[in-house]
N, C-alpha and C positions, 0 to 999 in steps of 0.2 A: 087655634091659639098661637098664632106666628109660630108656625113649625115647631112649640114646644109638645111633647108628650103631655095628654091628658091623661086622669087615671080616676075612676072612678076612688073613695076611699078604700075601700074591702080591697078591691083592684092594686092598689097601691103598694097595701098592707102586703098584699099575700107577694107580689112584686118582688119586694124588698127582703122578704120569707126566702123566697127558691134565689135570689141572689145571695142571700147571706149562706145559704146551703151550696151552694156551688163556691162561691168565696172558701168555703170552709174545708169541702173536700180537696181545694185546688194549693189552700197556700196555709191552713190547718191557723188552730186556733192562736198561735203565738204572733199572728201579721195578719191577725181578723181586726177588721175598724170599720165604722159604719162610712169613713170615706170610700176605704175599698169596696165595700157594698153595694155605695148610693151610685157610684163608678158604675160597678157591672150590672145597675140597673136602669143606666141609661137617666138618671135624676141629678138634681141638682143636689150638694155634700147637704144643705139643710131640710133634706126631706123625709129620710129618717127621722128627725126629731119630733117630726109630727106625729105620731105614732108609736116612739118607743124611746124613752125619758135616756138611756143610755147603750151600750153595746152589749152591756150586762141583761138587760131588760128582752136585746133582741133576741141574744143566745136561749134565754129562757122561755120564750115565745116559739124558736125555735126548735129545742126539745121538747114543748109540749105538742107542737106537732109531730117530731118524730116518732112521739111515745103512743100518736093515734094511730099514723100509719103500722107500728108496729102490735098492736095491740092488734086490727086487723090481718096484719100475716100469722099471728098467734091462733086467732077466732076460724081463720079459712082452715087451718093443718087440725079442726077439729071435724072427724066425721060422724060422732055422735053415737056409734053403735057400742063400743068397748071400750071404758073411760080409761082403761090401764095401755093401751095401744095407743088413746089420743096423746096420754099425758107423755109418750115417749115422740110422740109426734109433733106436739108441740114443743118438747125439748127441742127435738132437730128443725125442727124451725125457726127457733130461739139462736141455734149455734148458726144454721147458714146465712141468717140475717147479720149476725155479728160479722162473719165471714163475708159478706155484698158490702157492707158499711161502715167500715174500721172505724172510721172518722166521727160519722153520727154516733155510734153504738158510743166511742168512748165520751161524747158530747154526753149523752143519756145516763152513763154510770157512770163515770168517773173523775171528770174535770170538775174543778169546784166554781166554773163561771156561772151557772144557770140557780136562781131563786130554788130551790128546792123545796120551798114554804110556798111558791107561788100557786094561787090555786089553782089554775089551769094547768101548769105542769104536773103538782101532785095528785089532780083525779085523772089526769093522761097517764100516769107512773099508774097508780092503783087500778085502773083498768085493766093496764095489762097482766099483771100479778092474780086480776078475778080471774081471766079466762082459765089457768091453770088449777085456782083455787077451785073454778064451778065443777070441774071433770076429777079433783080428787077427790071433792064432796060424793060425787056420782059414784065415784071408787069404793070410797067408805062404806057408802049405805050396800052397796053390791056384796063388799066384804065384811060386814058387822064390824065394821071398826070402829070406836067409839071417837070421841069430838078430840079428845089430846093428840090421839093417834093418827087421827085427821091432818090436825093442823102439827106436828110434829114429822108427817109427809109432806104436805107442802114446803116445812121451809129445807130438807133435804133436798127435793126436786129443784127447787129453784138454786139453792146454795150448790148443788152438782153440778144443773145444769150451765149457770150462770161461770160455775169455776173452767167448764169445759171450754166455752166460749171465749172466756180472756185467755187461757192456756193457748190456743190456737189461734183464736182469729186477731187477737191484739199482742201477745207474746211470743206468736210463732212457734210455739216448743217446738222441738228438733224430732221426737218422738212422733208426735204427729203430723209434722211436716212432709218425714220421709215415707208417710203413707201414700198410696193412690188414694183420688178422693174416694171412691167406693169403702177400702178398706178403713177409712179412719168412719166415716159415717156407718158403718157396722159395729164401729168400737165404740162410737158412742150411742148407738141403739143396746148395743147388749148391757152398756153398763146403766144405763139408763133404765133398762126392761127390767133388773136386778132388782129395782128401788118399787117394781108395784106388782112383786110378789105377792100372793096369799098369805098369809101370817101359819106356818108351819110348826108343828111341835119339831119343838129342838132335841135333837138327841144325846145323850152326854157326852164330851169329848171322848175321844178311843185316845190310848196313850201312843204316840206316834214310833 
């Protein structure tokens, strides 16, 4: 096609994908545009458009693929034998991903560019949050824990794990910065290991 790049559609698509993901870790989302984009993707400025109505449109496109690839690193840190060991194991999965991907991770939580209504990001979003939900369900029945108590662990596990994550990997705390990574990855398995105890008779405070 006189020396222009051909690109199959899908081809194009996904093209356009890992350029705007490299745009994005390289000069972050405040000088993301689908000129710089269609730039480092080697296309002409109007070829984005064929595919994705605005910048908004691509960002969320975007995240709902980062939300599969990461659902995936969630699904692998499961080994399926002890749900209360997966579910500390997907936590730290959870934190050293946030940790590999400042950039995507805060694309996925926290910036308000991406549709969040959009239905491919939201069943990319709810996937990942299953994989968590199917191993405390497994927890549950393990431990006679009834359906409140179920889902009243879940959203601890995520609200913990999810706080650990921004605490270090996007807020840096100082706290666990000046850890070795061994040591802080111990600090958050043990606090994490805290959360899928057995439900214990409580003894009455002693007066200190």
């Amino acid at each position: 096609m006189d020396g222009a790049k051909s690109y199959h559609h899908k081809d194009l698509r996904s093209t356009l994908l890992q350029a705007a993901e490299a745009e994005l870790i390289d000069k972050g989302l405040e000088h993301f545009s689908l000129r710089g984009i269609a730039r480092r993707a080697g296309v002409s400025h109007a070829a984005p458009a064929h595919y994705f109505q605005d910048v908004d449109s691509l960002v969320t496109a975007l995240g709902a693929l980062a939300f599969g690839r990461f659902r995936d690193v969630l699904a692998a840190a499961v080994a399926g034998e002890d749900p209360a060991e997966d579910l500390v194991a997907i936590g730290l999965a959870y934190i050293r991903y946030a940790e590999a991907q400042p950039d995507i991770f805060n694309l996925q939580f926290i910036s308000d560019r991406p549709n969040r209504e959009d239905p491919d990001f939201k069943g990319s979003a709810n996937a990942c949050f299953a994989v968590m939900r199917g191993r405390v369900e497994a927890f549950a029945c393990q431990n006679s824990w009834n359906a409140e108590e179920a889902e009243d662990l879940a959203a601890t596990l995520w609200a913990t794990t999810h706080g650990l994550a921004t605490l270090f990997a996007i807020n840096r705390r100082r706290a666990f910065a000046q850890m070795s990574d061994a040591e802080r990855y111990q600090t958050f398995a043990r606090i994490l290991r805290r959360l899928v105890q057995p439900k214990q008779t409580v003894s009455p405070l002693k007066s200190c």
